[in-house]
N, C-alpha and C positions, 0 to 999 in steps of 0.2 A: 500028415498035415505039416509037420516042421521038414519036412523033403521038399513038400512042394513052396512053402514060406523061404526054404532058402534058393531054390531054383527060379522062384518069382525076385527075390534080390538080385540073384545074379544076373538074370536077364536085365534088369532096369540098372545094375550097375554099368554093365556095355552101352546102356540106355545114355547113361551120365557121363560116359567118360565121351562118347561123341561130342556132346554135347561142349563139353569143357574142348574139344580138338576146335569145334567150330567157332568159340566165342575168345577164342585164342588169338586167332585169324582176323585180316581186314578183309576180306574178301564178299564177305556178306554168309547168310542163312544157305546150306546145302540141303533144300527137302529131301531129294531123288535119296543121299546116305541114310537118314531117320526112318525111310518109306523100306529100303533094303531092309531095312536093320528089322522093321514092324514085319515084313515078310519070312525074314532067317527065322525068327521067333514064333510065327503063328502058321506059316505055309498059306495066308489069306495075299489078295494081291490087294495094294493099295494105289489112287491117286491122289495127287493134291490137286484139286479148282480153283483158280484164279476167281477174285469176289465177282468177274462179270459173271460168274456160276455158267462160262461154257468152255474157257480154254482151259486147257490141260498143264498143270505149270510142270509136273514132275509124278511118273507114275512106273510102278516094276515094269520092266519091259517085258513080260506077260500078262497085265491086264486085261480082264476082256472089254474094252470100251464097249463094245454094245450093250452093256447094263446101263449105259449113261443115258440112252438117248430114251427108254420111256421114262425116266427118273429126273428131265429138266423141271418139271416144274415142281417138283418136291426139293431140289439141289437150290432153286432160285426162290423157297420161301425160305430155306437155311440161311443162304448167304447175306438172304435183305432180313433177317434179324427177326421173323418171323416165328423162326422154332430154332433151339440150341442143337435137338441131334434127332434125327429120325432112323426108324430102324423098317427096313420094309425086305421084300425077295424082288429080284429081276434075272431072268435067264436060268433061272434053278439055283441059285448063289443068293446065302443070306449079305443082305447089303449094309452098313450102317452108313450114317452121312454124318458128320459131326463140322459143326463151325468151330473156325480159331480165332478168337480175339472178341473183340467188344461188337453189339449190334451196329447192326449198318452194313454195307455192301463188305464184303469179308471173306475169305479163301475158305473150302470144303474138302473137309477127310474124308474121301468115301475107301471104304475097307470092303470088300468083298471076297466070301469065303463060304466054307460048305457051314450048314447050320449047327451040325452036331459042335463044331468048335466056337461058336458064337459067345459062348462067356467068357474063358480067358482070353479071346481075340476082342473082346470087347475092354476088356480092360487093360491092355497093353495097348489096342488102339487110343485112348484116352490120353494114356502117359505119351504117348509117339505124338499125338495131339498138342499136349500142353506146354512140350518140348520146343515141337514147330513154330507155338504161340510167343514163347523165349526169344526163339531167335530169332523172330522176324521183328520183333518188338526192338533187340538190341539191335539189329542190322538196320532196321527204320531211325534209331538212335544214332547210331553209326553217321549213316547218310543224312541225319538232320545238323549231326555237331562238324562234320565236314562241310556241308554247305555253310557252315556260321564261320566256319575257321575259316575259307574261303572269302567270304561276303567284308570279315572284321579285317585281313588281310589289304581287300583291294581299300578299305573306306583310311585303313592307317597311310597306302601310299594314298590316295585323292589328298589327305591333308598336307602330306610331304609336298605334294605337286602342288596344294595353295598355298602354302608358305614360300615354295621356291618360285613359284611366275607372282605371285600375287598379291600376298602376304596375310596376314593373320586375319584380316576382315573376313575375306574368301570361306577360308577354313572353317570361320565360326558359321559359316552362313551354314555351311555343308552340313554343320555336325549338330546344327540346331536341336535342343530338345536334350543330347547328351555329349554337351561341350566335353571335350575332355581336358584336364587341368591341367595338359601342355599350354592350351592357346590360351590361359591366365595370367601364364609366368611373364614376368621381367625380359628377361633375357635367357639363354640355351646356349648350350655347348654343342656341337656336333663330334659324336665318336663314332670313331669309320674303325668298324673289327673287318679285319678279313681273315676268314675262315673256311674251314671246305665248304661247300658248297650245300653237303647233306646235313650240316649240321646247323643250316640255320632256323630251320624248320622247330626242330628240338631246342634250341635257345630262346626262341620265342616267344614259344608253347609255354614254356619251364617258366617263364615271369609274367605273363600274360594274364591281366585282371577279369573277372565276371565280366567288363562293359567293352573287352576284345583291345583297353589301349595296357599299358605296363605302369600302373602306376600314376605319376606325375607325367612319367616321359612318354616314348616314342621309340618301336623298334620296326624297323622296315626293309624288307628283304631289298636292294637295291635293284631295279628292274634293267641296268647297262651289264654292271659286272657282277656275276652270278656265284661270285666267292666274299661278297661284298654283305654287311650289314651294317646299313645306317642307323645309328640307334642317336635319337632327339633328346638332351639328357636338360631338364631343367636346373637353372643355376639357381643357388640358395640365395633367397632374401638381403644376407649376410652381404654377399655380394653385390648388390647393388650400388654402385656407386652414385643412381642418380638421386637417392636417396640418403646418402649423404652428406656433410654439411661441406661445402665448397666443391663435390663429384660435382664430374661431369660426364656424361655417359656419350660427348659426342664423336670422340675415336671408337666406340664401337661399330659406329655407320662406315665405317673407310672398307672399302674391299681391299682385302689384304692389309688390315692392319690388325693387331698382336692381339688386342683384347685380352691383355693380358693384366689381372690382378694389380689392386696398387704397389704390391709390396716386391714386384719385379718379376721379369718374364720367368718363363722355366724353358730353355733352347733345345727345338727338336733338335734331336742328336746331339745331344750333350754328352757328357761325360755318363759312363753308367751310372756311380756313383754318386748323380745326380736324381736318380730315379723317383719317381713318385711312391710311397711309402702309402701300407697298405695299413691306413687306420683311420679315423676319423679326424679329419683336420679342422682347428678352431679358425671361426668365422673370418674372412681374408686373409686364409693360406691358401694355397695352390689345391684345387682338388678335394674344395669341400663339399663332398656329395658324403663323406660319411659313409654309411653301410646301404648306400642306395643306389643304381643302376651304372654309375660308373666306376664304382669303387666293384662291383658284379664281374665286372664287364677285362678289368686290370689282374681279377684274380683268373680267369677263365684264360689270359694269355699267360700268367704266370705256370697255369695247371696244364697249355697244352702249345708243346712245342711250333707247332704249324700254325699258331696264332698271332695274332700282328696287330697290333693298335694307334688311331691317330686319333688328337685330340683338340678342335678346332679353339681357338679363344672364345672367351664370352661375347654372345651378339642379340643384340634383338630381334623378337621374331619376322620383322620386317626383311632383317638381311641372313637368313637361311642360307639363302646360296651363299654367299661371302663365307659364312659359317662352314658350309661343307666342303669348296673350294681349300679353306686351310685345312680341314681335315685332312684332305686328298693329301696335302703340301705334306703334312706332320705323317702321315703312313708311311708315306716315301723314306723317309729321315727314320721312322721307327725300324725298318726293315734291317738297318746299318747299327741297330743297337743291343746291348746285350741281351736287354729284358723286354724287347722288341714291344715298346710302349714310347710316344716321342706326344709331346704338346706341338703345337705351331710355336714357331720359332717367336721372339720377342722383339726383332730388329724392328726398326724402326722403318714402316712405310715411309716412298719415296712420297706421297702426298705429303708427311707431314716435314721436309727439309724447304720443299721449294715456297718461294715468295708467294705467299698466298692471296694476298689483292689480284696480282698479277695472272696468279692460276688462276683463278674463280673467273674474273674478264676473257678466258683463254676458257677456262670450259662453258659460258655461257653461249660464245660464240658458234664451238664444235655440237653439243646439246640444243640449244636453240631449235634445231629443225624438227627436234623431236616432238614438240607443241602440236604438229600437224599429224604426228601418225597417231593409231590408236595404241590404247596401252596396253595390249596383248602383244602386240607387234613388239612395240619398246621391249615389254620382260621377257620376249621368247628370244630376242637380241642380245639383252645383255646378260641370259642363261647362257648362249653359244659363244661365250666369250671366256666362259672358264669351263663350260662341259663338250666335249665335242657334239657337231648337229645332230649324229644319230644318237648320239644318246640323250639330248635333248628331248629326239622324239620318244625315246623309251621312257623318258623320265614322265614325259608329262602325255604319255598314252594320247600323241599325236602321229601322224603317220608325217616322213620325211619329207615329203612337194608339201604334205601346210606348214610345216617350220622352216623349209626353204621360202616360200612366199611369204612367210611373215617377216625373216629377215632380210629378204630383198625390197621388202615395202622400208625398212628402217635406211638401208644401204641406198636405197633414192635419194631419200630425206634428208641424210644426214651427210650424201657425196661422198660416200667412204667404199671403198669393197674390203668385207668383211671376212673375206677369205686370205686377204691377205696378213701377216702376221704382224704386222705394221702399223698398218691403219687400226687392229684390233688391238693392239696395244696403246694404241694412245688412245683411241676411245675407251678403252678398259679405265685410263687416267684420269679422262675427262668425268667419266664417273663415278667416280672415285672424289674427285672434287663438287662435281654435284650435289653431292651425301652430306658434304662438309656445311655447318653451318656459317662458313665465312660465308659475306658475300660479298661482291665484287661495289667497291667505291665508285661514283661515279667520274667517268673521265673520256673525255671527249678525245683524245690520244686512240692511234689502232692498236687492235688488242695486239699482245705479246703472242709469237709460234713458241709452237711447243721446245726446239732448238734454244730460243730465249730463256726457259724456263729451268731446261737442265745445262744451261750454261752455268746458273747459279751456283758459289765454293760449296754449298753445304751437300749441295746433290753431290759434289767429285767425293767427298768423302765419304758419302751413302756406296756412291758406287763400287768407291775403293775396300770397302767394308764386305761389301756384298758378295765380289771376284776375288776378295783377298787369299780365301779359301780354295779357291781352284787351281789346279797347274797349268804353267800356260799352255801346254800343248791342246789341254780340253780347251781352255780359254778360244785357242785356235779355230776347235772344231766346232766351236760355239757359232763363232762370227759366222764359218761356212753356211753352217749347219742355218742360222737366222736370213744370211742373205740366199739362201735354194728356199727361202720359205719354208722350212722346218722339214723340208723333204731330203730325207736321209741318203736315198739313191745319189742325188742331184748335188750334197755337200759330197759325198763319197769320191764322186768325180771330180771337182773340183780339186781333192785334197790330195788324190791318188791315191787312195786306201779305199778298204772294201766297206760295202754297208756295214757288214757286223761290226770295225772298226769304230764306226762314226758312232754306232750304236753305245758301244762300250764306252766309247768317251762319256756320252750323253750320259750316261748311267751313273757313271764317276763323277760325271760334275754335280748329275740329281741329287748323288751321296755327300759332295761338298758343300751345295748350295741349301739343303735340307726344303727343295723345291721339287713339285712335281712335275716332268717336263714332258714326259713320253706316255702314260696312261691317260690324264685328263688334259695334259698340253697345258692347263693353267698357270702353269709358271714359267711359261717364257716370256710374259710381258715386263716383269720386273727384269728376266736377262736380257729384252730388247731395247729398253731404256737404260741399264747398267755398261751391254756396248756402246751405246749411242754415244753418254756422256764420257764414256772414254776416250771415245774418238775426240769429243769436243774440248776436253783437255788434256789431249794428248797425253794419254798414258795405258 
């Protein structure tokens, strides 16, 4: 009796350790291995019934199917919940039928074998049963929390995609019922990690709350660049300045402007020894997340050398894109740093040097047309103006001819071609001044050109600030490189040097400039207005 007690262990130990191989595995539930397994142990053949109680999902490849076919309607009161296990003969073979899982339409063990072995075939059959019942249960688990990781995946980018065309209204409409307490906050930082590409998945995952968001924030696999993770980082309270006594929070609205803390910028690409410090920082210091997703996010580039971090200023949820625009600028600049972590830089946008009555009459002018288009048109416009068009379309899960018609409806409107690097840099300005709560006095005078604007001393100083840091020879290939319209082939020739040349400059001035110039192209407007007013004061 203890012979056959330990021979029945062992058998159901083989039983267990499959078991454990299969739930090891993503791949889902292997019947056809548990059906071998219930066969090597008894010599009976088994199949497994799909709950329509006629297809065959998994059966030894010696079954005799022709026991099935007088046996459908005894297989089809098992599956529909009718009886848990029938035991009958068909073809001279004792038969058993046993259901897996809870009543209702359900998959059937039928085991058949000779009779004399029917009891301990009977009872191995049970355990090969309840096994099967395990792992369809986890594999239906499986494929339910895949589908949710999926489902919570695309609803985190839909919100990134209403913040960036649309702004926070969008968002909350989306998420109706389980707002998440990103779209509460004040203002957000945008942290742009780049990392392999398989690890974004596991970064995720690893912070990702019961309700599918992280917290307060926002982590978003980036749908352009596929090394990319946009993580939405809620700014403290603390921070708020428009909530304090004389703040004013209207330099957060400027695309491209620092949002940077009262108490002074922190300079992508600064000195190492300038780094951001891994602790809890008191209320308006740089980087007061404390022990919360960005402070995560600094230790994870600290811990792994192939990681890279940019860190946009503080913005309101309305200017997102502005917000990840400077991230993009600050990655650039981290990649050139020791501890490969960089903020947006602190310089001072050129919106905030020029004559402002002046500008605001000068972008009313340029803007103006915009009144006529619709405001999808507008925001998919003034997205393509710091993300390239295809990844506009990636971004906002549009296919390329609707975001080139949306930008050619604005491109009517407003007399501009948008392709060129020119024209989209001064509308980049013009909106930039849009944002700005100056407005323009009235004055029956014509408005001021843009040339009038960066004639002003304060711009030559902005500019000379700006190119100070570059050597002239990039300087050189800058110009080239702005008047081929950013097309590298077309300055190459121009300059007698090869692409790769022009390339490498551009690379070294990105490192100079702490601008991104050549993955999202968002930074050549500041260097298209920075040539410009050189030219205009000769230097």
């Amino acid at each position: 009796m203890a012979t056959a007690h330990t021979r029945g262990n062992g058998r159901l130990d083989g039983l267990l350790d499959e078991m454990r191989r299969q739930t090891a595995r993503e791949s889902g539930p292997d019947a056809r291995r548990i059906i071998d397994w219930l066969h090597r142990q008894t010599g009976a053949h088994a199949a497994l019934i799909a709950s329509d109680a006629r297809t065959v999902e998994a059966a030894c490849p010696e079954f005799p199917h022709t026991v099935l076919r007088p046996l459908a309607e005894l297989i089809a009161r098992v599956s529909g919940g009718r009886l848990a296990a029938a035991v009958t003969e068909s073809e001279g073979l004792h038969v058993r039928c046993e259901a897996l899982g809870a009543p209702g339409p359900r998959p059937v063990l039928v085991v058949a074998g000779p009779p004399e072995s029917a009891p301990e075939t009977a009872a191995l059959a049970s355990h090969a049963g309840s096994v099967l019942t395990l792992l369809r249960r986890a594999g239906e688990s499986d494929r339910t929390h895949r589908a949710y990781q999926r489902k919570a995946r695309q609803l985190r980018l839909a919100v990134l995609h209403a913040l960036m065309a649309d702004g926070p209204v969008l968002a909350r409409r989306m998420t109706s019922g389980a707002v998440p307490p990103l779209l509460e906050a004040e203002r957000l930082r945008i942290y742009l990690l780049s990392c392999p590409s398989a690890d974004r998945d596991h970064i995720t995952r690893l912070h990702e709350d019961p309700s599918g968001y992280h917290g307060p924030d926002l982590m978003v696999h980036c749908p352009v660049f596929k090394e990319h993770l946009i993580c939405l980082v809620v700014e403290p309270d603390a921070w708020d300045v428009s909530h304090e006594p004389g703040g004013s929070g209207a330099t957060l609205h400027v695309p491209g402007g620092s949002g940077a803390p009262p108490h002074g910028p922190h300079r992508a690409g600064a000195a190492p020894d300038a780094r951001p410090t891994l602790r809890a920082h008191p209320a308006g210091e740089e980087g007061g997340d404390g022990a919360g997703l960005g402070e995560v996010l600094r230790r994870l580039v600290r811990d792994n050398p192939r990681y890279v971090l940019g860190v946009s200023g503080a913005h309101p949820l309305g200017a997102t894109a502005e917000a990840y625009g400077q991230a993009a600028h600050a990655l650039v600049a981290a990649r050139t740093t020791r501890d490969r972590v960089a903020l947006f830089h602190g310089r001072s946008p050129l919106v905030s040097v020029l004559p402002a009555q002046a500008a605001a009459r000068w972008s009313r002018v340029v803007l103006g047309p915009l009144d006529a288009v619709p405001k999808t048109s507008g925001d998919i416009a003034r997205l393509s103006l710091i993300v390239p068009r295809s990844g506009v379309a990636q971004l906002l899960g549009l296919s390329r001819n609707t975001v080139t018609a949306h930008i050619r409806r604005t491109e009517q409107a407003l007399g501009q071609d948008l392709a060129d690097v020119r024209c989209r840099a001064a509308v980049h300005l013009a909106l930039a001044f849009g944002s700005s709560p100056v407005r323009p006095a009235p004055d029956d005078g014509p408005p001021p050109g843009l040339d009038d604007l960066l004639a002003a001393v304060p711009a030559a100083a902005w500019a000379r600030t700006l190119l100070g840091g570059v050597r002239e020879r990039h300087v050189r290939t800058l110009r080239a490189w702005v008047d081929a319209d950013t097309d590298a082939q077309r300055a190459a020739h121009r300059l007698g040097v090869s692409r790769n040349t022009v390339r490498a400059h551009l690379r070294a001035a990105e490192s100079a400039l702490g601008l991104d110039l050549l993955t999202h192209g968002s930074g050549v407007h500041d260097v298209v207005h920075a040539l410009r007013i050189a030219e205009l004061h000769g230097f």
